[in-house]
C-alpha positions in Angstrom: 120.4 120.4 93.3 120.8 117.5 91.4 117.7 114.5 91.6 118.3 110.8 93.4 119.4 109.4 90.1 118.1 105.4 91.7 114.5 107.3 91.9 112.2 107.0 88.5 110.5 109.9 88.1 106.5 110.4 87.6 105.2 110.4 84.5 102.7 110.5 82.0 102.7 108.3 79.3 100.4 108.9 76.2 99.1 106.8 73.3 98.2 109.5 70.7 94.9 109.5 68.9 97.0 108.9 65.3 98.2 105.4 67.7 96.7 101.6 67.6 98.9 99.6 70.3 98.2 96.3 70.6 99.0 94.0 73.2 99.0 94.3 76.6 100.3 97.6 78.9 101.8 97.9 81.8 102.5 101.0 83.5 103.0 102.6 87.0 102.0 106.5 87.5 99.6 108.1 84.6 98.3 106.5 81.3 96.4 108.2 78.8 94.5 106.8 75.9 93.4 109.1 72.9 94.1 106.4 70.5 93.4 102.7 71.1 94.6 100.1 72.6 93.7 96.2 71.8 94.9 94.6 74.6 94.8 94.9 78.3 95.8 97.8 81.0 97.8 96.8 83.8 99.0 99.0 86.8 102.2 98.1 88.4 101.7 96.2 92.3 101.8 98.8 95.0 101.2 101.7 92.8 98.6 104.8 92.9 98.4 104.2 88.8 95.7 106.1 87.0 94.5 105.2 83.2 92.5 107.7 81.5 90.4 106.7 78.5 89.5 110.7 76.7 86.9 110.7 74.5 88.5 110.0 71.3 90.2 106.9 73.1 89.4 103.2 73.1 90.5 100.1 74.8 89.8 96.4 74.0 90.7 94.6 76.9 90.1 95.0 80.8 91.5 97.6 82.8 93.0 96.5 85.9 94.0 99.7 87.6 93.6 101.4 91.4 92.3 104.8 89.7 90.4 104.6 86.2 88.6 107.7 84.2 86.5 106.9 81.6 85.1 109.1 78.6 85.3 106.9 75.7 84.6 103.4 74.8 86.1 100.0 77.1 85.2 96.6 75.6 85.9 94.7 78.8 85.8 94.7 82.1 87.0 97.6 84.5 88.6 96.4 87.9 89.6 99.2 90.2 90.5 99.1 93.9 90.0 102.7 94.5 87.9 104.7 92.2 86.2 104.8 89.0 84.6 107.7 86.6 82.7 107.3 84.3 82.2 110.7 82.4 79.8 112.0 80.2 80.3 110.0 76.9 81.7 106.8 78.6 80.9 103.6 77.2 81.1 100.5 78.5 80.4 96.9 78.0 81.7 94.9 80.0 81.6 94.4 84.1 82.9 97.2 86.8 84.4 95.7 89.7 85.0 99.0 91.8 85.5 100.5 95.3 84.3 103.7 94.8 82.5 104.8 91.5 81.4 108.7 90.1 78.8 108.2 86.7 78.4 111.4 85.0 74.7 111.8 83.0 75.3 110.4 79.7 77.5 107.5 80.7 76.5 104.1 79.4 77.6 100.8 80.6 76.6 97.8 79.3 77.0 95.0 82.1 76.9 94.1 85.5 78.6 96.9 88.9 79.9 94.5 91.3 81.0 96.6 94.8 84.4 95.5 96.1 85.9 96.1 99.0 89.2 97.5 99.4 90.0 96.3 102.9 89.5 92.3 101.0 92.5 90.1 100.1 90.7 89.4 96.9 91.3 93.2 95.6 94.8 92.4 95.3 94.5 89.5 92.7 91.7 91.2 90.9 93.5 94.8 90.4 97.4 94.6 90.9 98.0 91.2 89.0 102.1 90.3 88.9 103.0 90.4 85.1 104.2 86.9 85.1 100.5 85.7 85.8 98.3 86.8 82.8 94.8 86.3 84.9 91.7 84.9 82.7 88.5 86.7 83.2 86.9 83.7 84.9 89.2 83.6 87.4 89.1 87.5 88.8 85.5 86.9 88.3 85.0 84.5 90.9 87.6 85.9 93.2 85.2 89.4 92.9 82.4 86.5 93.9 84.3 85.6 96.9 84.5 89.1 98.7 82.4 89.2 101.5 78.3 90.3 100.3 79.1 92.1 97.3 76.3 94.3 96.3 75.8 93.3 92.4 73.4 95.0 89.4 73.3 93.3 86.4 71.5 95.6 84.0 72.2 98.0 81.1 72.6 101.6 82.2 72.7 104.9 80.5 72.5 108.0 83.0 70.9 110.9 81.8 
């Protein structure tokens, strides 16, 4: 009858397309971008977070979330543990470090796909950063270098 008052509830949080936030987000269960957002995307640690970039939305800054759909513009790079869409007017330029990726015909992205593996210790520091440590791109690059073989492609794609 009445809900465990010590338990936050799910929810979706949504920056409007009449929004600009800038500076960097940090969030735990659904984030949706129809506006834009300068700045980067953090999930919470130990959380099944989901960011969804519509097509009207646009982020400047990486993405550094389990579950990411994408079907507007990212200037930066995309690190997901789990899984990645990219849907039919996705653009991207910048790197996608992923598990598990979907591209739609008509998706563009404009850098390099770099396989992670989600079993890896690296995944941790390249996806679920604590917010006290603001990671540099360098950095979560060479700790995506250190997984075990990743399979990488460095070219500019547009399916379709």
């Amino acid at each position: 009858m009445f809900a465990n008052r010590n338990k936050p509830e799910a929810g979706i949080t949504l920056i409007a397309n009449n929004c600009e936030l800038t500076g960097d987000v940090h969030f735990s269960d659904q984030l949706m971008v129809n506006g834009v957002v300068s700045g980067n995307i953090y999930a919470r640690e130990g959380t099944k977070a989901v960011v969804t970039v519509s097509e009207k939305g646009s982020v400047n800054g990486d993405i550094r979330v389990p579950s990411v759909i994408v079907n507007g513009k990212v200037t930066g790079d995309i690190y997901s543990d789990r899984h990645v869409e990219l849907a039919a007017k996705a653009e991207v330029k910048g790197n996608v470090y992923y598990n598990l990726i979907e591209m739609v015909r008509g998706s563009r992205v404009d850098g390099n796909f770099v396989h992670i593996d989600a079993a890896s210790e690296a995944k941790q520091e390249t996806c679920t950063p604590s917010r006290e440590e603001t990671p540099r791109i360098e950095e979560a690059e060479e700790d995506a270098a250190s997984v075990a073989e990743p399979s990488v492609s460095a070219f500019h794609t547009r399916v379709g």
